[in-house]
FIMAR-298899 format. One line per 2 residues: their letters; for each residue x, y, z of C-alpha. Coordinates in nm, 2 decimals. Example, Ala and Ser with C-alpha at 12.3 -4.5 7.8 and 13.67 -1.06 7.14 Angstrom:
! residues 2
as	1.23:-0.45:0.78 ~ 1.37:-0.11:0.71
! end
This chain:
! residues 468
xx	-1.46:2.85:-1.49 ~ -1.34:2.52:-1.64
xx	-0.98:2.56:-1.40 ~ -1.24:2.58:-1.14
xx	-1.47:2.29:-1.20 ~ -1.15:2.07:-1.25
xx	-1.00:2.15:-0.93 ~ -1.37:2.06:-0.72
xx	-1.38:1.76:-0.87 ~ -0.97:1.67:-0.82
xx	-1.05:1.75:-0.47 ~ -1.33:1.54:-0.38
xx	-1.12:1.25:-0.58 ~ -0.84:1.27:-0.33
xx	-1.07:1.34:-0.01 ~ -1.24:1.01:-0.08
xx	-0.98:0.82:-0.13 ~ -0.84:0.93:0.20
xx	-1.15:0.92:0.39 ~ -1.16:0.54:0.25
xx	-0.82:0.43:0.20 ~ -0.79:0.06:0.10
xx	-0.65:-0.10:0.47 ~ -0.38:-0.31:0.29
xx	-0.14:-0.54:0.53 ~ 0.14:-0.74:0.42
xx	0.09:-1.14:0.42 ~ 0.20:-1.31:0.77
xx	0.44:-1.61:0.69 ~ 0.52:-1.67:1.02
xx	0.66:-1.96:1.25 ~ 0.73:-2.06:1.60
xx	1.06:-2.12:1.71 ~ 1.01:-2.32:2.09
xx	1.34:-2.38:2.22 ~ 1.24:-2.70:2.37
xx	1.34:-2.84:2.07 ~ 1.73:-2.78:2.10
xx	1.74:-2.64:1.71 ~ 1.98:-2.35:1.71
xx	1.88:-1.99:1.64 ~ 2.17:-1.98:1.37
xx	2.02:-2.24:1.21 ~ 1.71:-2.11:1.14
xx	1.64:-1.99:0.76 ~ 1.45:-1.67:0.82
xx	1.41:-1.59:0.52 ~ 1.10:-1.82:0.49
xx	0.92:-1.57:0.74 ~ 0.81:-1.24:0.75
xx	0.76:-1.30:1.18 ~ 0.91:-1.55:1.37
xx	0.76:-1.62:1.69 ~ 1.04:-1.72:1.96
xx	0.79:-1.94:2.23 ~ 0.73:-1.97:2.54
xx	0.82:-1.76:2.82 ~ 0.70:-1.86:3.15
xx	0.49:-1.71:3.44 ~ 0.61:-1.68:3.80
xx	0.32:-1.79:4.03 ~ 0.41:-1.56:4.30
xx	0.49:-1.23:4.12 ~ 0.32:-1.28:3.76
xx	0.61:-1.18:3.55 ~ 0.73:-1.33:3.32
xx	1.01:-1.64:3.35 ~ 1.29:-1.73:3.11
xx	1.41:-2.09:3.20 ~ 1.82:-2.00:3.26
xx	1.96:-2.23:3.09 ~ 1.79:-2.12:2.78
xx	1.85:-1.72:2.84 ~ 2.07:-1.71:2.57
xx	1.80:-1.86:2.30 ~ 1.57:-1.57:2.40
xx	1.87:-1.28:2.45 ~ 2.01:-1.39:2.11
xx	1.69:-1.46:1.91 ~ 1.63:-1.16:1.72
xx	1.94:-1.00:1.63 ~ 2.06:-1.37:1.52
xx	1.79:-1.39:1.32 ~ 1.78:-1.07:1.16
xx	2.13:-1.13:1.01 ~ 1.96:-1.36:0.73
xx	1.66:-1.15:0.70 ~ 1.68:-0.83:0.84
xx	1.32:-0.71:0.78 ~ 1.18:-1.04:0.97
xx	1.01:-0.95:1.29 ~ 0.99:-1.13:1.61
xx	0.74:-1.15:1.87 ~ 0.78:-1.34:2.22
xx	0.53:-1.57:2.30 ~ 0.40:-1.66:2.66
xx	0.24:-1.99:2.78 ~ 0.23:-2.26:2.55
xx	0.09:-2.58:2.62 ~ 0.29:-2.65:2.90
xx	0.21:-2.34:3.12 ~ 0.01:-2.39:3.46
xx	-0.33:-2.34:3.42 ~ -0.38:-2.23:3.76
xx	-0.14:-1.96:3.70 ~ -0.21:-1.80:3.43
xx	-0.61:-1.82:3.55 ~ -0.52:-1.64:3.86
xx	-0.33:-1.36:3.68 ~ -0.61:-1.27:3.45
xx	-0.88:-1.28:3.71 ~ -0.69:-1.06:3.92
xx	-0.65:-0.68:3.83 ~ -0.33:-0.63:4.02
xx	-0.14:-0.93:3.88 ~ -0.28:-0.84:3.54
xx	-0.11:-0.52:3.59 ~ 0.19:-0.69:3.71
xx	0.23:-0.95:3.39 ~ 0.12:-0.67:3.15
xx	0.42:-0.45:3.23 ~ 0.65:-0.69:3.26
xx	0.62:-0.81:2.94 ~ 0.63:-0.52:2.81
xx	0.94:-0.44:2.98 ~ 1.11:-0.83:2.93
xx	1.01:-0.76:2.52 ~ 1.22:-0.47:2.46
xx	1.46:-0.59:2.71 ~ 1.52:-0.87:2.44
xx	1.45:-0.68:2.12 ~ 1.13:-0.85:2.05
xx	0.84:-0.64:1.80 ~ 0.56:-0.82:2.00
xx	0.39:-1.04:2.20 ~ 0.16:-1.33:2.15
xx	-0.02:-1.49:2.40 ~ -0.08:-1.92:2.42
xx	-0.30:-1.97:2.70 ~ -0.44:-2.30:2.54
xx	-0.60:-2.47:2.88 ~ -0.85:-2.21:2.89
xx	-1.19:-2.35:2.89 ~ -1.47:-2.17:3.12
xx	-1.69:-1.85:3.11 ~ -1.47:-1.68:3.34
xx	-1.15:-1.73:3.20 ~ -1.28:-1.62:2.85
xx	-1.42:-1.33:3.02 ~ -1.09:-1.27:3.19
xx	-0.94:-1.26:2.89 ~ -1.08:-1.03:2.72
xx	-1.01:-0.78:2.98 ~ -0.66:-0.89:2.98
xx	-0.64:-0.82:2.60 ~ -0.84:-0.43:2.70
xx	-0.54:-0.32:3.00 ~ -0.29:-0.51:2.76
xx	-0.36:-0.31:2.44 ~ -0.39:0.00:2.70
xx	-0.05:-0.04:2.81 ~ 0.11:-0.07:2.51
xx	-0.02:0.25:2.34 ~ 0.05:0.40:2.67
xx	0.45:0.28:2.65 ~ 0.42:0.38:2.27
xx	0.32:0.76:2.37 ~ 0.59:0.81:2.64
xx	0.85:0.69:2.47 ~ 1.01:0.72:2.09
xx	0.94:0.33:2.00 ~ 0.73:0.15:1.75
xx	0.42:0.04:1.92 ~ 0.48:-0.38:2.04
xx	0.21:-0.62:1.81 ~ -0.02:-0.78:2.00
xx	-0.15:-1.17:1.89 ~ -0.28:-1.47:2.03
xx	-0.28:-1.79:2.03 ~ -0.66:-1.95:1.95
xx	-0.81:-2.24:1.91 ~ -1.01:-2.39:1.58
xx	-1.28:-2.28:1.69 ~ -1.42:-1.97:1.88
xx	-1.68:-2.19:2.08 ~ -1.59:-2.39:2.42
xx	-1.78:-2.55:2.62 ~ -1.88:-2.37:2.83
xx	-1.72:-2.06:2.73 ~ -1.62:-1.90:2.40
xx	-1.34:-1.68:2.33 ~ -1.37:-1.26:2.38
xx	-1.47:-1.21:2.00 ~ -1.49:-0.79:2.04
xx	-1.21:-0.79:2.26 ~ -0.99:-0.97:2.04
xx	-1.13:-0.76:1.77 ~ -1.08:-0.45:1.93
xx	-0.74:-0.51:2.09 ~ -0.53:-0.78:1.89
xx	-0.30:-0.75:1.53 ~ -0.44:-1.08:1.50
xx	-0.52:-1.46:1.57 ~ -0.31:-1.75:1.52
xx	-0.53:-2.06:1.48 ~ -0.46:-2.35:1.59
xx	-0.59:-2.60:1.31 ~ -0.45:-2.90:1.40
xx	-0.42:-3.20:1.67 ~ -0.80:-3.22:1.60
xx	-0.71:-3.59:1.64 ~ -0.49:-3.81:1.83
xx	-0.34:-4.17:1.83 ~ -0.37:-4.15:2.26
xx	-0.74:-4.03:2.19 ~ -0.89:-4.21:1.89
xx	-0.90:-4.58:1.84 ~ -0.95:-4.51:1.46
xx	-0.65:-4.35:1.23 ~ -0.81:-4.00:1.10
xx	-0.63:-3.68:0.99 ~ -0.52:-3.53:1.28
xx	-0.53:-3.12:1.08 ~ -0.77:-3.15:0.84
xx	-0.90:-2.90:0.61 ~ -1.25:-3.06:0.55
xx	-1.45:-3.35:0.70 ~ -1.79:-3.43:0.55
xx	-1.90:-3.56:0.87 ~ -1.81:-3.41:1.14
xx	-1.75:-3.04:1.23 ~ -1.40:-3.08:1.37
xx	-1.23:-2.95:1.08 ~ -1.07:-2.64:0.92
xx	-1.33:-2.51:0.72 ~ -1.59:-2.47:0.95
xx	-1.36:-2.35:1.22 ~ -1.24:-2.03:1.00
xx	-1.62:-2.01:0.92 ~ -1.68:-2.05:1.31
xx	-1.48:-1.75:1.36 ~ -1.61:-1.52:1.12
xx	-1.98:-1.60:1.17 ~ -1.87:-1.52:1.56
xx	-1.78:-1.12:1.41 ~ -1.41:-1.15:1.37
xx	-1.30:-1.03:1.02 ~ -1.07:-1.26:0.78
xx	-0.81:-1.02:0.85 ~ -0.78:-1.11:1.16
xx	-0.71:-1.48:1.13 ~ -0.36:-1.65:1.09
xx	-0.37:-2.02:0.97 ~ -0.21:-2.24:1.16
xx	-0.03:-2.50:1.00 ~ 0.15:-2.87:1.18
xx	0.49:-2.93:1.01 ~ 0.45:-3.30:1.21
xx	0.20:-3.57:1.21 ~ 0.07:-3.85:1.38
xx	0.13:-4.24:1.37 ~ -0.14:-4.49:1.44
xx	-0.08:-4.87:1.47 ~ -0.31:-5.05:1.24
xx	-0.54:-5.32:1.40 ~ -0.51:-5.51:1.06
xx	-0.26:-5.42:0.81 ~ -0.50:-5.47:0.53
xx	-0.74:-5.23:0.66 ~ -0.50:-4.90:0.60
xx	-0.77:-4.63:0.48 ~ -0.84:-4.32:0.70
xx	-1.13:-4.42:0.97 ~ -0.92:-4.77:1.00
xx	-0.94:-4.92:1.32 ~ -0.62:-4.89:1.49
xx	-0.51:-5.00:1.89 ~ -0.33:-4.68:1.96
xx	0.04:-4.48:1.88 ~ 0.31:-4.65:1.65
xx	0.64:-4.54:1.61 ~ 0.72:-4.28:1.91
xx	0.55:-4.32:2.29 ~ 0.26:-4.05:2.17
xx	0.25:-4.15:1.82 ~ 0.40:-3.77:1.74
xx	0.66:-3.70:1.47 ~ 0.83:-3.43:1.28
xx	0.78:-3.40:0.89 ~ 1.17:-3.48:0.93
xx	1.13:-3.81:1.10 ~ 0.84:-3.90:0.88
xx	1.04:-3.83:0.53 ~ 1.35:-4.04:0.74
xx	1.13:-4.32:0.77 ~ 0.93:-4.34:0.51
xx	1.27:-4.43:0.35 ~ 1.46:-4.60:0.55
xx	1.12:-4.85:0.58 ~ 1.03:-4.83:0.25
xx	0.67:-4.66:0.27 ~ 0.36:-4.69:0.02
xx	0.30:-4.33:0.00 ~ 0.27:-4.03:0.07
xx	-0.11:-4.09:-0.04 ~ -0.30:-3.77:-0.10
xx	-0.66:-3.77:0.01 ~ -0.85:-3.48:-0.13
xx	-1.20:-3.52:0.08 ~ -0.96:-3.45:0.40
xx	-0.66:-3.28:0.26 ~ -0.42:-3.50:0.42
xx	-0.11:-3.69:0.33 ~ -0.06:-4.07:0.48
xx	0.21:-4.31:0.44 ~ 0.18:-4.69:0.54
xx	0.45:-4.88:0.68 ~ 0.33:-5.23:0.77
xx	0.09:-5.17:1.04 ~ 0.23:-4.83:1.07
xx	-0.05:-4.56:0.92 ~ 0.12:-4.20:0.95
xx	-0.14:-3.89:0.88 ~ 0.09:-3.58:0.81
xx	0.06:-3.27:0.60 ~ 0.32:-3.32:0.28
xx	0.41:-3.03:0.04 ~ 0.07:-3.07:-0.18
xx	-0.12:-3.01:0.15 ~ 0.07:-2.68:0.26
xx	0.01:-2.57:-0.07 ~ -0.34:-2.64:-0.06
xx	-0.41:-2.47:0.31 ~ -0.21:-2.16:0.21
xx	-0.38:-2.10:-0.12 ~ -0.72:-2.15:0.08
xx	-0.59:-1.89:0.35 ~ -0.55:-1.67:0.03
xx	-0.90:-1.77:-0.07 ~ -1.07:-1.70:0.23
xx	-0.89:-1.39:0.25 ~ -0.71:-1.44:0.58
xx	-0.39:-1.28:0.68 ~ -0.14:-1.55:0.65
xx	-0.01:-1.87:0.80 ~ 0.18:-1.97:1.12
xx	0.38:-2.25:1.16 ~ 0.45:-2.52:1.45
xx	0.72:-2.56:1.43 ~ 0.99:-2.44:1.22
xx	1.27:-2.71:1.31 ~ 1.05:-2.99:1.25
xx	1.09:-2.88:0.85 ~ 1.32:-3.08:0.68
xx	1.53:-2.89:0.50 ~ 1.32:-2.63:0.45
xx	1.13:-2.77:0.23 ~ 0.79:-2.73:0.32
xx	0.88:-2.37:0.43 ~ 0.97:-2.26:0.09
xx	0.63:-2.42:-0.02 ~ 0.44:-2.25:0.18
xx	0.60:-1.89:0.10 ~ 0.62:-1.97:-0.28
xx	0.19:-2.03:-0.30 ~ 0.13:-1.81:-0.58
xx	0.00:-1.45:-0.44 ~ -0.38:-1.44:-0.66
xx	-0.54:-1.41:-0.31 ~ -0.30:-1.34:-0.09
xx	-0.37:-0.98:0.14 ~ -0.07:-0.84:0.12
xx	-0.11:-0.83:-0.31 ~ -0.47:-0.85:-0.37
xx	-0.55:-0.52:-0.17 ~ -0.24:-0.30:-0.28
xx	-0.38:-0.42:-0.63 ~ -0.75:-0.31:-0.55
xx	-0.61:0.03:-0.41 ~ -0.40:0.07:-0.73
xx	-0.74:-0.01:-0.96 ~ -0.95:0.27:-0.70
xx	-0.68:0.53:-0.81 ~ -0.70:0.47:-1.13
xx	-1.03:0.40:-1.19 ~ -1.13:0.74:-0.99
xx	-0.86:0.92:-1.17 ~ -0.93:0.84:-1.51
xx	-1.32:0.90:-1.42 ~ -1.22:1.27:-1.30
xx	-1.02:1.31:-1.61 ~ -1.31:1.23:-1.82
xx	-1.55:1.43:-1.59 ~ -1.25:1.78:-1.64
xx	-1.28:1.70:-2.02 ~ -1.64:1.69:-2.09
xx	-1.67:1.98:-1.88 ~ -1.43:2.16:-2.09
xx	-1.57:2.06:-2.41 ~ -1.87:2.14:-2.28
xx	-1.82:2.51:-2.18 ~ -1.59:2.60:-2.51
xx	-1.86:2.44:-2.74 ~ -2.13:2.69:-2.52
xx	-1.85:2.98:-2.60 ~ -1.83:2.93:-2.93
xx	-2.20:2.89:-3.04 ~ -2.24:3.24:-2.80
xx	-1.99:3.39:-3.03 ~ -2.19:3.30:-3.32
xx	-2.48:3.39:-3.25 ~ -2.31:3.70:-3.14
xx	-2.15:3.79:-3.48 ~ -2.51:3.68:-3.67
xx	-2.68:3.90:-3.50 ~ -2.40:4.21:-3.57
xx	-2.46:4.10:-3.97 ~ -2.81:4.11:-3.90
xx	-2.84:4.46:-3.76 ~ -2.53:4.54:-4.03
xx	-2.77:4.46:-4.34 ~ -3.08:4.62:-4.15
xx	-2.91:4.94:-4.12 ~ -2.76:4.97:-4.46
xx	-3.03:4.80:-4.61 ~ -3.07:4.55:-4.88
xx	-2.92:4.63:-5.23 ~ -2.94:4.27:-5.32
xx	-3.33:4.26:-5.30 ~ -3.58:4.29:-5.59
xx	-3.78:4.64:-5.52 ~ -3.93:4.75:-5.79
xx	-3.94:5.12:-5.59 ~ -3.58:5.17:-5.60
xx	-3.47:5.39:-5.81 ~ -3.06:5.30:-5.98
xx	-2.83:5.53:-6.11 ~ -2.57:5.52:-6.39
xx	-2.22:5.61:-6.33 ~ -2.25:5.83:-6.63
xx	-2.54:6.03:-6.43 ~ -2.36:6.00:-6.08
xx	-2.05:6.16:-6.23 ~ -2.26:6.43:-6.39
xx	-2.45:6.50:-6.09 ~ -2.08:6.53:-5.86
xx	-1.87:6.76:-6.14 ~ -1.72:6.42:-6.26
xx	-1.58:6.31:-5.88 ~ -1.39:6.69:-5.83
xx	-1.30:6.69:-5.51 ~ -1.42:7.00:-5.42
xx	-1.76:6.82:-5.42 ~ -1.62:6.54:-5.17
xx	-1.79:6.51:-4.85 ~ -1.57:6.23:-4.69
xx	-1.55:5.83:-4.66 ~ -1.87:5.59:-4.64
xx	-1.91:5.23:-4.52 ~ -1.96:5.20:-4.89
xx	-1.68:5.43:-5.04 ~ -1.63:5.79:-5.14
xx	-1.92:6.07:-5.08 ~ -2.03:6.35:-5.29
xx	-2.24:6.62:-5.28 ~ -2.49:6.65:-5.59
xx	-2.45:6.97:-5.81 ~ -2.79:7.11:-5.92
! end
């Protein structure tokens, strides 16, 4: 019964855990790799990254497939196996669009069935053709109704295809992500939340170049994480996104490894908000965390200042006033991407590191939050907690039913010593009508024992027959 009992309850352990298993997925630590920028693939330290994200293949306006630039063939032919010789459990997705791509062109394709179609298997095809594990899509210039609309239906036929691909052939299926904006809401149009839901591995949000030395006549922090007056931030763009219905889980950060320079309209007037007459340093005011760390030296910088209301690093250089993400920041964004329970981080881009460095920070954030420990650690806890419960649940039941045994089995061998005493009776008890014998008269009375006079074996000894 107890055997029994134990295995039930064993059984229903196991059966829930299965019918609820604990959805864990490793931590994205990935980066884009855009070969515009002329940094080698065997340069590239991929063991930083659990993805790398080689960016952007082009689309054909006449055929919609995808277009490789020719001179560059061999970034895109090469990219994954070179980078799998450093690390080879990275994995690479190919990324199409990009801030460059022709609007026009890539709103035609996805309002159009038949060059959705066209795109669609062609990417699929161009992705193994090249050894990638996925594709993400950048198409950053959308901004109506109709293309958001468009989009999601892409992401429906897209998703179809590749499960399709995956069935009829022996391959792992391709990941499917996308490039997002900060925020799921554009005017007029906001992004395909259920589609992206439904049909994407996940986002990578775009949390920077929320300001601009060509757009803002005031320095500011171009990515940052909070802003107590306006809503062009971070914070409430991850919050955007999951009020809109799209889990945590489905957010990559995105994180600038470059910054912006402003040119100071008075040198003594260097805070963040500062007025400022446009870019300093390059034509657009852009540069790499490289060319920042180069010249904050070479010029002899005050900073990097940390401000803690934005999150943002600046350095001042004369009327120069540079707003860039140093290692503190990273550190800060990826432990809040732990926090908020997100999936991970991508970067843009990985060659504008410098030496690494802000790479290793980001991958070296301690793991308290992060998805791909936190859940394997709440599974772990689940099994052991419902283990140890069942094992407590198999004891007491046993206890239970050998404690109900062995108070039947005395109250079994009472009652025999009960009906034992009633049957022989009581020679214990006080009568005063009973009448005792000597052994001087019992011996008399049997012929002194002879054994002629034996009648056999009592409960209580010998028997003999009385001789009148």
């Amino acid at each position: 019964m107890v055997s029994r009992i134990a295995i039930i309850i064993i059984f229903h352990v196991f059966l829930s855990l299965k019918l609820h298993p604990a959805k864990a997925q490793a931590w994205i630590k990935a980066g884009y790799s855009f070969y515009g920028m002329d940094f080698p693939v065997s340069d590239i330290n991929s063991t930083h990254y659990t993805h790398l994200i080689c960016a952007f293949a082009d689309l054909n306006s006449s055929s919609y497939r995808l277009s490789i630039p020719s001179s560059y063939d061999q970034f895109f032919s090469a990219f994954t196996n070179t980078v799998k010789k450093r690390n080879p459990s990275i994995t690479t997705l190919l990324s199409i669009g990009g801030g460059n791509a022709i609007y026009s062109t890539l709103s035609a394709m996805a309002g159009n069935s038949t060059y959705r179609k066209s795109f669609i298997d062609d990417s699929i095809k161009t992705a193994r053709l090249y050894g990638f594990q996925g594709l993400d899509f950048s198409w950053v210039s959308a901004n109506t109704s109709d293309n958001m609309a468009n989009m999601g239906t892409l992401f429906e036929e897209w998703r179809a295809a590749i499960a399709l691909e995956t069935r009829n052939s022996s391959l792992s299926e391709l990941i499917l992500t996308a490039a997002v904006q900060y925020s799921p809401t554009l005017h007029p149009g906001s992004f395909p939340i259920d589609s992206i839901r439904r049909n994407l591995n996940w986002t990578h949000v775009l949390a920077y170049d929320y300001y601009m030395p060509t757009r803002a006549n005031d320095t500011a922090a171009s990515a940052a994480l909070y802003d107590p007056d306006s809503n062009v931030n971070t914070d409430f763009g991850i919050a955007a996104w999951i009020n809109a219905g799209l889990p945590a889980s489905k957010l990559v950060l995105g994180l600038p490894f470059y910054g912006y320079a402003w040119k100071l309209a008075n040198p003594n007037e260097n805070y963040i908000g500062a007025p400022a007459t446009g870019p300093a340093v390059t034509e657009e005011g852009d540069m790499t965390y490289k060319q920042i760390n180069n010249y904050s030296k070479t010029q002899g910088a005050v900073g990097p200042i940390y401000n803690s209301t934005y999150v943002v690093n600046y350095v001042i250089v004369g009327s120069d006033w540079i707003s860039f993400d140093g290692v503190d920041v990273v550190r800060i964004k990826v432990s809040y991407a732990k926090k908020k329970a997100l999936l991970g981080y991508v970067v843009w881009e990985i060659s504008q590191d410098d030496k690494w460095v802000l790479s290793q920070a980001a991958g070296e954030v301690d793991s308290g939050r992060g998805v791909d420990h936190k859940r394997p650690k709440s599974r772990i806890l689940i099994i052991i907690s419902t283990t140890t419960a069942a094992v407590i649940i198999v004891l007491g039941l046993a206890f239970y039913f050998i404690r109900i045994r062995i108070l039947k089995s005395k109250s079994k061998e009472t009652k025999l010593k009960v009906n034992n005493a009633a049957a022989a009776g009581d020679f214990n008890s006080n009568n005063p009508d009973m009448i005792v014998y000597s052994l001087a008269e019992i011996g008399k009375a049997t012929g002194q024992f002879i054994f002629e006079n034996k009648l056999g074996e009592g409960g209580f000894g010998p028997v003999y027959k009385v001789i009148n």
